[in-house]
DSSP file (Angstrom, degrees, kcal/mol; ACC not computed):
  #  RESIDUE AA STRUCTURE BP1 BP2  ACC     N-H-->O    O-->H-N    N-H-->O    O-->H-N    TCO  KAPPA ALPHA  PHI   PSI    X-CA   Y-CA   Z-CA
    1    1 A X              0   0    0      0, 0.0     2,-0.2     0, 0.0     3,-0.1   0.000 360.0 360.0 360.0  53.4    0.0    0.0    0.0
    2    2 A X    >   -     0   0    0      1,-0.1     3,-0.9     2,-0.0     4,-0.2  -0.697 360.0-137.4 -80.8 141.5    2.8    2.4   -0.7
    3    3 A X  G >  S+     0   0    0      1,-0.2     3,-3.1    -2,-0.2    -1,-0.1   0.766  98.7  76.4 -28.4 -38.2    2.1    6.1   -1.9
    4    4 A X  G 3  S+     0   0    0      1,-0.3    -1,-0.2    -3,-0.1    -2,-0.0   0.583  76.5  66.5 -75.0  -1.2    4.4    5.9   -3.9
    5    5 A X  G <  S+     0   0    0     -3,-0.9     2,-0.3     0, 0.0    -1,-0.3   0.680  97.1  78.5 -93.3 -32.1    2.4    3.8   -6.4
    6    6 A X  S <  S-     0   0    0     -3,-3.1    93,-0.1    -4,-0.2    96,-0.0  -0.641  89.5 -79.7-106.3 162.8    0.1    6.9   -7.0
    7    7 A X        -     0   0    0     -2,-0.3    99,-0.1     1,-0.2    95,-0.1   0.388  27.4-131.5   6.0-176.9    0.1    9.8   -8.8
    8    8 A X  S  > S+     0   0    0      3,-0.1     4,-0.7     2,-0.0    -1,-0.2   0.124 109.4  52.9 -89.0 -10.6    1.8   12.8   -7.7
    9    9 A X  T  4 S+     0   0    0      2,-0.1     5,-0.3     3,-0.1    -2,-0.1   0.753 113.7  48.5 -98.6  -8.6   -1.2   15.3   -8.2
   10   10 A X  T >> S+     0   0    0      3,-0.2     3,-5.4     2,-0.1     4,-1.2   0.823 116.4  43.7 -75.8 -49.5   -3.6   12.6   -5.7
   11   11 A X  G >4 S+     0   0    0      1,-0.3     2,-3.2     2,-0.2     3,-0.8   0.449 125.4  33.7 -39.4 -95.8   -0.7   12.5   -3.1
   12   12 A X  G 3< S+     0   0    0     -4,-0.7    -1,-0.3     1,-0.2    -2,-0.1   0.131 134.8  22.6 -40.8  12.8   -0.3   16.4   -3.5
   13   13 A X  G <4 S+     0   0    0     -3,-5.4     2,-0.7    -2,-3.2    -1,-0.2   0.561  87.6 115.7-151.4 -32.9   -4.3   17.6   -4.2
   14   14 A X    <<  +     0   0    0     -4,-1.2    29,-0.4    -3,-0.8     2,-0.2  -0.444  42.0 114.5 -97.6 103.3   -6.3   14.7   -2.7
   15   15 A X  S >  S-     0   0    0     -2,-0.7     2,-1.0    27,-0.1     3,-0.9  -0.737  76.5 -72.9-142.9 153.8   -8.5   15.9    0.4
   16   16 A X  T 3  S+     0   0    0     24,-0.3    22,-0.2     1,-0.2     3,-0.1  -0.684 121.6  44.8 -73.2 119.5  -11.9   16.3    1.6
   17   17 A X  T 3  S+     0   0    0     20,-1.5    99,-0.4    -2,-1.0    -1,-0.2  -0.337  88.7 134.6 123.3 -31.9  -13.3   19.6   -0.5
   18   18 A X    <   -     0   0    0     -3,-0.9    19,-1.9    97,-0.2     2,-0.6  -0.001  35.9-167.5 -39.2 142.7  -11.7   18.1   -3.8
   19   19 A X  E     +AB  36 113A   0     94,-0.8    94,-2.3    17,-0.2     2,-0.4  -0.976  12.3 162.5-127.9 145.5  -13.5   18.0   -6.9
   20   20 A X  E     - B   0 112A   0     15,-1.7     2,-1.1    -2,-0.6    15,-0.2  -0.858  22.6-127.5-160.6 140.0  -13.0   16.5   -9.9
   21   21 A X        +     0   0    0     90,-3.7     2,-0.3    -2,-0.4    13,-0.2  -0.528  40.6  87.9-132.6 157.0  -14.7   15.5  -13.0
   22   22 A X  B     -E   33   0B   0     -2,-1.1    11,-2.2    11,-0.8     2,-0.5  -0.669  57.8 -37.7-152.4-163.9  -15.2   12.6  -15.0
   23   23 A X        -     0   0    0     86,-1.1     2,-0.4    -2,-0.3     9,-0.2  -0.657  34.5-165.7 -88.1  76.2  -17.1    9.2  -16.1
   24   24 A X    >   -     0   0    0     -2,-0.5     3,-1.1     7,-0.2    -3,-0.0  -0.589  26.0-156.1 -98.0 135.4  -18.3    7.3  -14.0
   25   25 A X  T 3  S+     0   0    0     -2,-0.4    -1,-0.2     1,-0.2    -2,-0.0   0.732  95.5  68.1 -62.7 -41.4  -19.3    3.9  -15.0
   26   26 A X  T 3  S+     0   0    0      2,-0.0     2,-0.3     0, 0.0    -1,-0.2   0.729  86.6  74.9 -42.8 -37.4  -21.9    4.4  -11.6
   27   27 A X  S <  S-     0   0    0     -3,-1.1     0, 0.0     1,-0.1     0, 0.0  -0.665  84.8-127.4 -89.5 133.2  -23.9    6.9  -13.0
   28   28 A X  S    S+     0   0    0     -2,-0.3    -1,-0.1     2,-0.0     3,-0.1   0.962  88.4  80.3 -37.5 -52.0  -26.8    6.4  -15.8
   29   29 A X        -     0   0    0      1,-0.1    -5,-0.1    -3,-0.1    -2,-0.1  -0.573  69.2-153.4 -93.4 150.6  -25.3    9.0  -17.8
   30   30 A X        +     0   0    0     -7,-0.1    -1,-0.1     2,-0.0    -3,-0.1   0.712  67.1 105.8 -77.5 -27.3  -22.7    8.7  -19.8
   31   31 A X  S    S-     0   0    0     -3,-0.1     2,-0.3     1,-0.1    -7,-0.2  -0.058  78.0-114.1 -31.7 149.9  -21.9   12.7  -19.3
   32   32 A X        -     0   0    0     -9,-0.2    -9,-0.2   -11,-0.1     2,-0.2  -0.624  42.3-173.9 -83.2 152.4  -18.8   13.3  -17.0
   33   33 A X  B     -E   22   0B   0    -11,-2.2   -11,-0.8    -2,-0.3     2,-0.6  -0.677  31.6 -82.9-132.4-173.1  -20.3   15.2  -13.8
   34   34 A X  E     - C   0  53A   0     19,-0.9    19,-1.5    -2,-0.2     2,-0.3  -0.926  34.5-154.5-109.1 149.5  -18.3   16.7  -10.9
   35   35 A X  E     - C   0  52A   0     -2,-0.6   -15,-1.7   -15,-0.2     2,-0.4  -0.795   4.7-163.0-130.8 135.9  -17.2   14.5   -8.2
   36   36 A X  E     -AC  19  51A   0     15,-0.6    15,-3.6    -2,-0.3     2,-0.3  -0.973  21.0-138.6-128.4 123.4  -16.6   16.2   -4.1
   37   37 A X  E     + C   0  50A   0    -19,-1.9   -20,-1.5    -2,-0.4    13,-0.2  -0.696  30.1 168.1 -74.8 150.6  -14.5   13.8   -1.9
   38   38 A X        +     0   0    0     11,-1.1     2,-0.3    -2,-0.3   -22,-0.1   0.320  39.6  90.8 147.1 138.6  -15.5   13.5    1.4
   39   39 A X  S >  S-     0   0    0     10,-0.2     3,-0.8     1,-0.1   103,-0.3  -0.848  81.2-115.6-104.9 167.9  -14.6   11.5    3.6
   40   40 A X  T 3  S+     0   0    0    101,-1.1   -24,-0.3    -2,-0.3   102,-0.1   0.556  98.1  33.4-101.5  -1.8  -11.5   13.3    5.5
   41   41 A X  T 3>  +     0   0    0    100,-0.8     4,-1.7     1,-0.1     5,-0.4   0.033  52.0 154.5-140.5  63.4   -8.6   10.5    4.4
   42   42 A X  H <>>S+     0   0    0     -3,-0.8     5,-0.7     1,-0.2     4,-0.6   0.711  76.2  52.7 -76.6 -19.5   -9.0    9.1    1.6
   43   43 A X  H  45S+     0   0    0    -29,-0.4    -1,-0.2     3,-0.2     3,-0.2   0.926 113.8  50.9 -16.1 -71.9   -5.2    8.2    0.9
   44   44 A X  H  45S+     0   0    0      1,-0.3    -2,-0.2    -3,-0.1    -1,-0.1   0.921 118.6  36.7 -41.4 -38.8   -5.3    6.3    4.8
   45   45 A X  H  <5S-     0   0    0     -4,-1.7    -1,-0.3     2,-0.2    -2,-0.2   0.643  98.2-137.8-115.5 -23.2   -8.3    4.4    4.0
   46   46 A X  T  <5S+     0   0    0     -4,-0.6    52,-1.9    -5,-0.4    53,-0.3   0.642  73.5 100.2  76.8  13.0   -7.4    3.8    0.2
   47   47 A X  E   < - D   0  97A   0     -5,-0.7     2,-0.5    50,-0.3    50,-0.2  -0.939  59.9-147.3-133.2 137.3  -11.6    4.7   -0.6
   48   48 A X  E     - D   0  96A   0     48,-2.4    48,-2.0    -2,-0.3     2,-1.4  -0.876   4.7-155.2-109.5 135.4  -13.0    7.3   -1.6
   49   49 A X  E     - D   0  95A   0     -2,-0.5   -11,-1.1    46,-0.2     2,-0.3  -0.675  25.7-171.3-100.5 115.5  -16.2    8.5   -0.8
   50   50 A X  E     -CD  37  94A   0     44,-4.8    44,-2.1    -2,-1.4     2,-0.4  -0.757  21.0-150.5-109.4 151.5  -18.0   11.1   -3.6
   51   51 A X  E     -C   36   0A   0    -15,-3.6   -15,-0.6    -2,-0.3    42,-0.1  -0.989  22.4-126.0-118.0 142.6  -20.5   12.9   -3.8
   52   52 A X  E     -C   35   0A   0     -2,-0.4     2,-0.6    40,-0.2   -17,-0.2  -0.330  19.5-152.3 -94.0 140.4  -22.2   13.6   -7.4
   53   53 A X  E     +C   34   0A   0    -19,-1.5   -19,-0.9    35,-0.1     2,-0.3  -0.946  24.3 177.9-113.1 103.7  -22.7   17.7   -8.5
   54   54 A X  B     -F   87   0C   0     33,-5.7    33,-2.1    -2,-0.6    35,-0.0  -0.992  34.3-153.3-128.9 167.2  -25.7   18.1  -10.9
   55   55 A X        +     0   0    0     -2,-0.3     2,-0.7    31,-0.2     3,-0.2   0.028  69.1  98.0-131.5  33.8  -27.0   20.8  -12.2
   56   56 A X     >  +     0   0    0     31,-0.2     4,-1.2     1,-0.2    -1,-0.2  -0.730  53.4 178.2-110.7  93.6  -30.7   19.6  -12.8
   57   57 A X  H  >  +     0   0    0     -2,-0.7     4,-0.9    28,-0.3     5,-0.2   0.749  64.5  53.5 -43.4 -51.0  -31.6   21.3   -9.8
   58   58 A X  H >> S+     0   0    0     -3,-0.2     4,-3.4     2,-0.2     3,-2.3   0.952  98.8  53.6 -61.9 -52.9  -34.9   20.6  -10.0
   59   59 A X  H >> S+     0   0    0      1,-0.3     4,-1.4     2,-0.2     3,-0.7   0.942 112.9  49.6 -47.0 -72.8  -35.1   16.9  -10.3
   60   60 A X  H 3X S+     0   0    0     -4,-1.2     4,-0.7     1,-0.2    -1,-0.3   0.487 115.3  46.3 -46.5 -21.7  -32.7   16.7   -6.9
   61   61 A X  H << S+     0   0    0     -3,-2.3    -1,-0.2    -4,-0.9    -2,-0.2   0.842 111.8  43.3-112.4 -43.3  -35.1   19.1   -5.2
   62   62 A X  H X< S+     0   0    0     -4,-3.4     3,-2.4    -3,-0.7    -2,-0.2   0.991 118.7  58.3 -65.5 -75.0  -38.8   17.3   -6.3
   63   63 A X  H 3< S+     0   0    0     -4,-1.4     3,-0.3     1,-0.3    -1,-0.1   0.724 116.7  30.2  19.9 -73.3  -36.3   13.7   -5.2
   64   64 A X  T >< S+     0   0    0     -4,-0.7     3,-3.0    -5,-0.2     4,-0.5   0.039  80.4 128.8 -94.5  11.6  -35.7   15.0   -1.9
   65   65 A X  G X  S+     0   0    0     -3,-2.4     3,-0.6     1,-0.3    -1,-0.2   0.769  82.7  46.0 -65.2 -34.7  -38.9   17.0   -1.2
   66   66 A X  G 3  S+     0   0    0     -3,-0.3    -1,-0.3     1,-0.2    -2,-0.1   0.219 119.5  41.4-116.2   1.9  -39.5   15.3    2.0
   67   67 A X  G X   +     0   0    0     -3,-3.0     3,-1.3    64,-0.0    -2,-0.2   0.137  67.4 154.0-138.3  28.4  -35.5   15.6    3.2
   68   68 A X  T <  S+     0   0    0     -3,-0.6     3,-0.5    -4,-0.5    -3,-0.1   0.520  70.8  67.4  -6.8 -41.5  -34.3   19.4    2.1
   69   69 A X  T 3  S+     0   0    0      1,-0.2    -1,-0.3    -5,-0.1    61,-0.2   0.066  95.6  56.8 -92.0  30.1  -32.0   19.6    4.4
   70   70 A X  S <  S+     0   0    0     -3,-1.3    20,-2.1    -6,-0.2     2,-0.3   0.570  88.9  81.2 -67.4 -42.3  -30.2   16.9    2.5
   71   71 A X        -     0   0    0     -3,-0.5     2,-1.2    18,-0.2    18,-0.1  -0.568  66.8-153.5 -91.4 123.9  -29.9   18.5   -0.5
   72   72 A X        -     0   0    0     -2,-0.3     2,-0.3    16,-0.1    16,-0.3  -0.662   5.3-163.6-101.8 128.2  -27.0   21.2   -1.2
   73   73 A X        -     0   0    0     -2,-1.2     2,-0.3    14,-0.2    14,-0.2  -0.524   3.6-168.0-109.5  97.9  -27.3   23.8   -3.6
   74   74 A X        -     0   0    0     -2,-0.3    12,-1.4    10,-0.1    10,-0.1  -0.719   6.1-151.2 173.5 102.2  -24.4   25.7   -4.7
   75   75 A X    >>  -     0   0    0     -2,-0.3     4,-2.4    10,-0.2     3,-1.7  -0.220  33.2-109.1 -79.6 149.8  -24.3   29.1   -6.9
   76   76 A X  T 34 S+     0   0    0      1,-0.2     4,-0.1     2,-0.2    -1,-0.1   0.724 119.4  54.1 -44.7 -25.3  -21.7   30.1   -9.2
   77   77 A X  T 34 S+     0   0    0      1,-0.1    -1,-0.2     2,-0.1     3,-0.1   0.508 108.8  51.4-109.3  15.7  -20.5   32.8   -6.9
   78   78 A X  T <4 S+     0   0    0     -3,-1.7     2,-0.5     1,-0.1    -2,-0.2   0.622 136.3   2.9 -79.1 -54.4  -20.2   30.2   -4.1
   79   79 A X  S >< S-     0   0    0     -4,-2.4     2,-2.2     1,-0.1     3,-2.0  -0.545  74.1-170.7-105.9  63.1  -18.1   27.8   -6.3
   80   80 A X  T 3  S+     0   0    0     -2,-0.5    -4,-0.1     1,-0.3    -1,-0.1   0.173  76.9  77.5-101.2  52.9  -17.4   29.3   -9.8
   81   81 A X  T 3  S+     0   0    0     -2,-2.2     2,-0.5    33,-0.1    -1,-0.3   0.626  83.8  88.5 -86.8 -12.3  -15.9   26.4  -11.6
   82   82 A X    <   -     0   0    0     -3,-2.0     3,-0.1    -7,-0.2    -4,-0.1  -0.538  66.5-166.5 -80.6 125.1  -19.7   25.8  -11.5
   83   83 A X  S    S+     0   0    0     -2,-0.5     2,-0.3     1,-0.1    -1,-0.1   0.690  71.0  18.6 -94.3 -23.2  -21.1   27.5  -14.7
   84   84 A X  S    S-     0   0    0    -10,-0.1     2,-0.5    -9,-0.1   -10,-0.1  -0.889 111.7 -57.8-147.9 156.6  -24.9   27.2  -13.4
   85   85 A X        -     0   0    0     -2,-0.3   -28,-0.3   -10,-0.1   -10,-0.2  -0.624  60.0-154.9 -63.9 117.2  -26.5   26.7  -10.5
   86   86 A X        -     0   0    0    -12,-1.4     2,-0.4    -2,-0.5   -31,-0.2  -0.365   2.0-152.1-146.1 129.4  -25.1   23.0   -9.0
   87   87 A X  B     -F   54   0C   0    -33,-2.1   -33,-5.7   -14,-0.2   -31,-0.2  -0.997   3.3-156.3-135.4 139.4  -27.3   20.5   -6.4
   88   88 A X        -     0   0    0     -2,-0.4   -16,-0.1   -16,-0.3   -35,-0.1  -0.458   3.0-164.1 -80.8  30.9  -25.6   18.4   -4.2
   89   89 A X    >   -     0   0    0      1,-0.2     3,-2.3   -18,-0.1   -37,-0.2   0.000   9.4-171.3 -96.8  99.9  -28.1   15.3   -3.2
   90   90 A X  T 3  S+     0   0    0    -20,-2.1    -1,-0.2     1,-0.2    41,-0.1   0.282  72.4  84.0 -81.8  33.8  -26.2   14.2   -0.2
   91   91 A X  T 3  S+     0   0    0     42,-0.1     2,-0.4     1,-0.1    -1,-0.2   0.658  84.9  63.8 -78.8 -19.0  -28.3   11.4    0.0
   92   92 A X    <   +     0   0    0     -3,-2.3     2,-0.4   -40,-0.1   -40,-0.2  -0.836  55.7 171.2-117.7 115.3  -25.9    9.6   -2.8
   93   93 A X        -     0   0    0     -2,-0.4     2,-0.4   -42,-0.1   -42,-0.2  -0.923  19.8-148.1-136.2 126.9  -22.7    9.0   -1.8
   94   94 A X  E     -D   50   0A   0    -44,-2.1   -44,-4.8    -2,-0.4     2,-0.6  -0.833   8.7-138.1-107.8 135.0  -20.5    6.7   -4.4
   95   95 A X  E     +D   49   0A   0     -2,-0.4     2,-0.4   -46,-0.2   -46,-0.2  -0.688  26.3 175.0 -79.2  78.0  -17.7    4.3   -3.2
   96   96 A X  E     -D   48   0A   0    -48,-2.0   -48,-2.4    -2,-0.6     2,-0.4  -0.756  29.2-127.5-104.8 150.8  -14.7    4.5   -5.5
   97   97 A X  E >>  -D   47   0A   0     -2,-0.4     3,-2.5   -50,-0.2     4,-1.3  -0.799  28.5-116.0 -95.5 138.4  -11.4    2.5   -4.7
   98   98 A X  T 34 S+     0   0    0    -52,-1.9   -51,-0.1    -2,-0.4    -1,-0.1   0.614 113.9  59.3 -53.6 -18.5   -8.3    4.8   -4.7
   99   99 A X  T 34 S+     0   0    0    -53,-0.3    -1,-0.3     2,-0.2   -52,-0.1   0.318  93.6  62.3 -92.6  18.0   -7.0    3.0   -7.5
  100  100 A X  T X> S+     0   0    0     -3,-2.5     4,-1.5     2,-0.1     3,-0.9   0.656 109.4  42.5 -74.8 -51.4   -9.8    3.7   -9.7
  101  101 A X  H 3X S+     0   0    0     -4,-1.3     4,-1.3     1,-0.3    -2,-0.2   0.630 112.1  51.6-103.9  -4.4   -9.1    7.2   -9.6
  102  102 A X  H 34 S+     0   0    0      2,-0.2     4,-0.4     3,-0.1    -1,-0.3   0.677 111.3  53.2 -93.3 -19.4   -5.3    6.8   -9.9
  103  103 A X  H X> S+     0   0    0     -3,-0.9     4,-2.5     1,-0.2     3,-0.7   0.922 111.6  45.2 -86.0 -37.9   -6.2    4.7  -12.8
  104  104 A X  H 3X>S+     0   0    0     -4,-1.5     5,-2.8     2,-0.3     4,-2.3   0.749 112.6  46.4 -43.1 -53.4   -8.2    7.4  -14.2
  105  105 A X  H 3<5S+     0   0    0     -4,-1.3    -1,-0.3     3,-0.2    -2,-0.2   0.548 105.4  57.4-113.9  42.0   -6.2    9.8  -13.7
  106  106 A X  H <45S+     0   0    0     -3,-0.7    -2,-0.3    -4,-0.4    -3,-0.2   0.988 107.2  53.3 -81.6 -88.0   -3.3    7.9  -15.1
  107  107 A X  H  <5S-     0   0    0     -4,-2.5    -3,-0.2     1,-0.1    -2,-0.2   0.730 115.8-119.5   0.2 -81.4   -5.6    7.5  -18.5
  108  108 A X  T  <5S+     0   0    0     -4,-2.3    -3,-0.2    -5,-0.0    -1,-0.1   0.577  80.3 126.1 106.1  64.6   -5.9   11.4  -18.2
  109  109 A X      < +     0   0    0     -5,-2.8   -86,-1.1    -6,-0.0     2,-0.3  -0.130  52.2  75.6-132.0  22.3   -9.8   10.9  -17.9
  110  110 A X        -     0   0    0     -6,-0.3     2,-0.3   -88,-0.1   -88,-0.1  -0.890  66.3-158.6-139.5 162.0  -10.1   12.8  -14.9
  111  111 A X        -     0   0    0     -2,-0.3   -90,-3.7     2,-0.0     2,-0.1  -0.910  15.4-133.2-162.0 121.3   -9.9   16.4  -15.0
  112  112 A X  E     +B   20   0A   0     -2,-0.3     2,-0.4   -92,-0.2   -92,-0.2  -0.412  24.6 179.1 -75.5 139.7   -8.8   18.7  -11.2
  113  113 A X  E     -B   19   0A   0    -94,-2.3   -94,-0.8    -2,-0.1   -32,-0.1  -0.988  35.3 -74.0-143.1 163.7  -10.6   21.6  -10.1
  114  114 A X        -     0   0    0     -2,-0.4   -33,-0.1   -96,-0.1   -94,-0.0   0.011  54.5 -89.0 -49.6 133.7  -10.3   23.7   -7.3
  115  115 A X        -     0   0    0   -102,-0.1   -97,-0.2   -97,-0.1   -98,-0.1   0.244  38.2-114.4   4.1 132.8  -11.3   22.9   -3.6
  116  116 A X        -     0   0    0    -99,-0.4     2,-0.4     1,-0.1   -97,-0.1  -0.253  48.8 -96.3 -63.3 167.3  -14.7   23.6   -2.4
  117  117 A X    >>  -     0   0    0      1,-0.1     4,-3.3  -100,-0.0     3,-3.1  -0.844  32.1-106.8 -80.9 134.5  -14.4   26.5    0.4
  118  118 A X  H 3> S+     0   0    0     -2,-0.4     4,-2.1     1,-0.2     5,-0.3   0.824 114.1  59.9 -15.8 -62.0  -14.3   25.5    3.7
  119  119 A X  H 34 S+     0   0    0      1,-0.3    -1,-0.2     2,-0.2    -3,-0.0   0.630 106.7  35.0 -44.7 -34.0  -17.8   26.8    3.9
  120  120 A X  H X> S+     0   0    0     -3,-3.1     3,-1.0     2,-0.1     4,-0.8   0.671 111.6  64.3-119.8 -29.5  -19.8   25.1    1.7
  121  121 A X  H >X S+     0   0    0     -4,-3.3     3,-3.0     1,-0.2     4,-2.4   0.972  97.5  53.6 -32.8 -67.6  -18.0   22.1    2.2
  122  122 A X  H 3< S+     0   0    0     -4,-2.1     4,-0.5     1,-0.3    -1,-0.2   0.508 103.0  59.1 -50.7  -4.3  -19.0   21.9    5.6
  123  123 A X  H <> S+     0   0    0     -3,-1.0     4,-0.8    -5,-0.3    -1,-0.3   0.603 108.0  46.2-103.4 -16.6  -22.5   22.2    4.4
  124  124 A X  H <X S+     0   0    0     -3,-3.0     4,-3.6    -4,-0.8     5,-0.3   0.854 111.2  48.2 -74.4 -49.4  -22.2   19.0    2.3
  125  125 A X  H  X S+     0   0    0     -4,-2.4     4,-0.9     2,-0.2    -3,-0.2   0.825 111.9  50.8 -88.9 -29.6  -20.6   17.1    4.7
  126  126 A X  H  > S+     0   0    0     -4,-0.5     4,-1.2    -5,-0.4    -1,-0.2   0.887 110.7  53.4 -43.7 -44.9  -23.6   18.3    7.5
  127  127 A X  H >X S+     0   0    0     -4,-0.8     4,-2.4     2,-0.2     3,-1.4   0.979 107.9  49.4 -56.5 -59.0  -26.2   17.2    4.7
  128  128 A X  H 3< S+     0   0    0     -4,-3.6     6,-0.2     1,-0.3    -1,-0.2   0.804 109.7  49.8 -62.0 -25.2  -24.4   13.8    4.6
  129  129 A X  H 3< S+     0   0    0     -4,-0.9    -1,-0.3    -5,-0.3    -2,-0.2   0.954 109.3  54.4 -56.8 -53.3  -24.5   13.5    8.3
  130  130 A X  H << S+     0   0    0     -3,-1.4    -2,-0.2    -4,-1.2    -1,-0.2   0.828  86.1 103.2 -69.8 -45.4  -28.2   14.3    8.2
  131  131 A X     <  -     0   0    0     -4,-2.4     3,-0.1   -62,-0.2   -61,-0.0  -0.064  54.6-160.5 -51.6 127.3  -29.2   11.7    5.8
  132  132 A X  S    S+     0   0    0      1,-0.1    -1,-0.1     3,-0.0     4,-0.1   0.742  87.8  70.1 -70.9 -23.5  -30.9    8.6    6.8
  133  133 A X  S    S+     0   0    0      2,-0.1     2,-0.3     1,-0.1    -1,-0.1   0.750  82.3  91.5 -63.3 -28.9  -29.9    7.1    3.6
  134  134 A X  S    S-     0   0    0     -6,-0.2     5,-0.1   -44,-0.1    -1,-0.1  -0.659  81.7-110.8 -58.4 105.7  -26.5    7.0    4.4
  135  135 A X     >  -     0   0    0     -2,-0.3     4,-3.5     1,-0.1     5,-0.5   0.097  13.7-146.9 -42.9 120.4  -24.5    4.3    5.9
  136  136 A X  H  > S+     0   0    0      1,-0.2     4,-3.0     2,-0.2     5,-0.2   0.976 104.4  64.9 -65.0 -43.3  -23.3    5.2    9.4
  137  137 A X  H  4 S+     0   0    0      1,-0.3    -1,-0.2     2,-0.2     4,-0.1   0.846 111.0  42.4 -63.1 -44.8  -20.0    3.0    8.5
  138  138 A X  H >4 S+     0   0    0      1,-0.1     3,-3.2     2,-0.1     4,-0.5   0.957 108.8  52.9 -21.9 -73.2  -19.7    6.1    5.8
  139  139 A X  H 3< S+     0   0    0     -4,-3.5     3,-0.5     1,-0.3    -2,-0.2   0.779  98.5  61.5 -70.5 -14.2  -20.5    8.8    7.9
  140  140 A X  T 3< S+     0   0    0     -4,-3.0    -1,-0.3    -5,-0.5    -2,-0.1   0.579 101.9  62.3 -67.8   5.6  -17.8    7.7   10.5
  141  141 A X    <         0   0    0     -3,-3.2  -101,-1.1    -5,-0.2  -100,-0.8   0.634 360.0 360.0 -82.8 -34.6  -15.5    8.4    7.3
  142  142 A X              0   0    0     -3,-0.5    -1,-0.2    -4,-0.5    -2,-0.1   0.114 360.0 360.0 -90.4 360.0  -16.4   12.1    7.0
């Protein structure tokens, strides 16, 4: 389980607040989406815990009607890699193994963008807390 086996930009970028986006094989669509890690080590633990950024707002909102406080929503002048207004549904959290994403971005099929802020991170990672949907063996992760 050496570091040394991955990247240098996960060793050096790969944190809770990350984003990054790509294909996942998980998702019905085939679109690349935005990915936020976190659980708070995802190096230690060799897993990574995502949550999926979409920007059909609506759909995530009608979803969740009956758990709001699940759901993040995230403006362009919070976040502005985000081109449109971005929902979180932190009901969904996807399991990737750290060499998935090394492989990925090994391929050069992954593509970095800047950190979430502290701020609105913590409002993801509250949502995830809040969900019933969510595995507590997850949310000790976080």
């Amino acid at each position: 389980m050496a570091s040394e086996a991955l990247p240098m930009e996960l060793r050096l970028g790969l944190r809770a607040g990350s984003v990054y986006y790509f294909q996942s094989r998980e998702l019905s669509s085939g679109q690349p989406h935005f990915f936020i890690v976190v659980n708070r080590d995802p190096i230690g633990t060799r897993l990574l815990l995502l949550t999926i950024v979409t920007s059909k707002v609506d759909k995530v909102r009608i979803r969740n009607h009956e758990r709001p406080h699940t759901v993040v929503e995230i403006s362009p002048k919070e976040y502005d890699e985000f081109k449109a207004l971005s929902a979180v549904d932190c009901n969904v959290v996807l399991e990737k193994s750290l060499s998935e994403l090394a492989g990925l971005v090994r391929r050069k099929e992954v593509r970095y963008h800047k950190d979430l802020s502290p701020e609105v991170f913590a409002k993801i990672k509250a949502a995830v807390l809040a969900s019933s949907l969510v595995a507590d063996e997850l949310k000790l992760l976080l």
